[in-house]
Each structure stands twice: as structure tokens, then as C-alpha cells.
N, C-alpha and C positions, 0 to 999 in steps of 0.2 A: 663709621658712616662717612661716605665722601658727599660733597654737593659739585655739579661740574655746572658753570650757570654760562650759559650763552648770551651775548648782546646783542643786542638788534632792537627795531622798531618793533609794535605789537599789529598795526595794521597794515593790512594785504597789501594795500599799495606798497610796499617796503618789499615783499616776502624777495625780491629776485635781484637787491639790490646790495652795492660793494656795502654797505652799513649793518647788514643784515648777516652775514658772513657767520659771526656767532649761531644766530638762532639753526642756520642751514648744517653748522657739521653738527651739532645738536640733531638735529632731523635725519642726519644720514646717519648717526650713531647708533640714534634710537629705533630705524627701521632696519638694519643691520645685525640688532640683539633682541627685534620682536618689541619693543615696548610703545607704547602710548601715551601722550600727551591728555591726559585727561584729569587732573586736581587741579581747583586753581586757589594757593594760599599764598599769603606773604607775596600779597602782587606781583606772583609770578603762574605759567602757567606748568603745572612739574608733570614729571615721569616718574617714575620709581624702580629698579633693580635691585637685588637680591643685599646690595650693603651700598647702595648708593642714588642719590637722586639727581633727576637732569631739571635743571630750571631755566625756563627762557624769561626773564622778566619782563612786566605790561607797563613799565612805568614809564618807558621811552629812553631812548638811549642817556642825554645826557642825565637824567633822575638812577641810572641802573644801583646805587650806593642806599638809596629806600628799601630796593626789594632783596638785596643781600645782607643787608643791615639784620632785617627781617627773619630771613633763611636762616642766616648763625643764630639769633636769639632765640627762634622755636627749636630748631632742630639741635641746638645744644652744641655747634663744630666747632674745634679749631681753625684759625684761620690756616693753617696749610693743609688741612683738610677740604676748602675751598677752589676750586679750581675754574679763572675765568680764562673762556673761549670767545676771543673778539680779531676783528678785521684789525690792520696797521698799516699803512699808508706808509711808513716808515720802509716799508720791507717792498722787494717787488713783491711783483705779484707772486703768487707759489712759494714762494721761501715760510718754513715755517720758524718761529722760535720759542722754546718753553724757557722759563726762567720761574724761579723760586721766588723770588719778591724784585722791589723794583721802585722807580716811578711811575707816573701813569701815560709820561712822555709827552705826545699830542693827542691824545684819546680823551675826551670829555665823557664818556662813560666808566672810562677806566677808573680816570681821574676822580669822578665824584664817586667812586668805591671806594678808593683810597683813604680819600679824605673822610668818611661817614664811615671805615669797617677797618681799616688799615691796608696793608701792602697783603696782598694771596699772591700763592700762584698762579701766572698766567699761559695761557697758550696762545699765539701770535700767527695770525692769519693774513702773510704779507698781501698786499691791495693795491701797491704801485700808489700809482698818483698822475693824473694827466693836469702836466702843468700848463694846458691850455683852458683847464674847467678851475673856477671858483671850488675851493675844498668842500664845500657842504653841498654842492650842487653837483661835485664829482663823487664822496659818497652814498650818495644820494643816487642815484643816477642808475639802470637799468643794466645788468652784467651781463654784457655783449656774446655771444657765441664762442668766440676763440678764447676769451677771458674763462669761460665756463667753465670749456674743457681742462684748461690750467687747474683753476680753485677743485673742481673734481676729483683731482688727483689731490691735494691740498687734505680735501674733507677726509679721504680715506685714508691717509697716514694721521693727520691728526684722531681720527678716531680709533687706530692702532694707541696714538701714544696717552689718549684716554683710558683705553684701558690698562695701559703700563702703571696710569698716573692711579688709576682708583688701586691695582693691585699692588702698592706701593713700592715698584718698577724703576720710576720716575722720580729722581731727587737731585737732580743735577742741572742746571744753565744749560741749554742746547740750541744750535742752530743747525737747522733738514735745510738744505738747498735741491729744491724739488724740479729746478731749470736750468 
């Protein structure tokens, strides 16, 4: 059994924004393989597939180490059986990078998994950064049109290498340069 958890905000005002990046290739994955968001345990709201579940958690981005904490302790996972899917400001936009374990860098979602579950897998959702916006007011902030079409293509290789990562495909540091 895999978990692949998305980060992001839990309220709509969020659903279209660079923060939110996790919960969206979550979304494209899961309407791509037919499945629906519909259990909501271990403060997250899950999907389920045939050997794997998809979790967006509700706890809010910087709490996401609550509802993973969670996840591994019901569902019995190893941590690199764990697999988080989040935005990174570090990366331009479109660049993707999986890595095996890590720090959590400048991600305060990351970060507070890290610290409450340990180091998992991550998938990396580059997001640029407009160094004319305050950082939490530019993750934050509403994913413009041209930006769209970029992350689009983003969501769909990332959710190729989702399922590299659950059929256990995926076991190696990588960087996708998608621009």
C-alpha cells in the first residue's frame, strides 16, 4: 500500500492558488484513473485505488505533519511508502523534482512532516516566485492564465511519475525540466 498526500489549503478560496499545487495534481490524477475524493479520515480528505490511497489533508498547509502522522499510523506505511506531492518556490515554475528523502527546505508544510513523521518521498512542484510579492501573499495568490498552462503540463507528468512511484518504478533523485 502506497499513500501519495497532496498539500494544499482545505478551503475553496485556496482551490486555484500557487499553495494549493499538491491538492490540484492530486485532482488531476484522480480524475484521470476515475477515482473520487470521498472518506474523510486522519484529517485528510482520501481517495482510494486498487493498492494505494490519495490524501489531501484538512489540517492546513503549515499543520500537513498532523494528518500524515495519522495516515502512517492507521494505515500501518512505511515512510517511503509515503509519497508528498507539494508546490516549491525554489524550482521555476514547471520544473519538476522527485527525491527520496531530504529536508524540507523553505516549505513549512513539508517541514512540519518532517519534523512529526520523518523525511518521505517527495514530488516537487516548481512555482517560481515573484520577487515583487511578499512570499506568503505570492503563494497565496491566484494562478494566473499563462502560469496555468505551464503547471498543466507539470500536473500531467507528475501524475505519470505517481504512478511510476506507487508501481514501484520510482527510486531515484530526479529532475523533469518541463520549460
Amino acid at each position: 500500500m502506497k499513500i501519495i498526500v497532496g498539500l494544499g489549503n482545505p478551503e475553496g478560496k485556496y482551490n486555484n492558488t500557487y499553495h494549493n499545487v499538491g491538492f490540484s495534481v492530486l485532482d488531476f490524477f484522480a480524475k484521470k484513473n476515475g477515482l473520487k475524493f470521498n472518506k474523510n479520515k486522519c484529517r485528510a480528505i482520501l481517495a482510494f485505488g486498487d493498492d494505494f490511497i490519495l490524501a489531501k489533508p484538512q489540517t492546513y498547509m503549515n499543520l500537513s505533519g498532523d494528518s500524515v502522522y495519522e495516515l502512517k499510523k492507521y494505515f500501518k506505511v512505511p515512510l517511503f511508502d509515503i509519497l508528498i506531492v507539494l508546490d516549491d518556490i525554489d524550482l521555476p515554475k514547471g520544473k519538476i523534482r522527485f527525491r527520496m528523502a531530504g529536508s524540507a527546505g523553505t516549505h513549512n508544510g513539508l517541514r512540519d512532516i518532517v519534523n512529526k513523521v520523518g523525511s518521505t518521498p517527495r514530488l516537487k512542484i516548481g512555482i517560481g516566485r515573484d520577487e515583487n510579492m511578499n512570499l506568503a501573499d505570492y503563494v497565496l495568490s491566484t494562478i494566473d492564465s499563462k502560469s496555468k498552462e505551464i503547471l498543466s503540463v507539470s500536473y500531467a507528468t507528475a501524475s505519470d511519475l505517481i504512478e511510476k512511484f506507487i508501481n514501484g518504478e520510482l527510486c531515484q533523485d530526479q529532475t523533469i525540466c518541463l520549460n
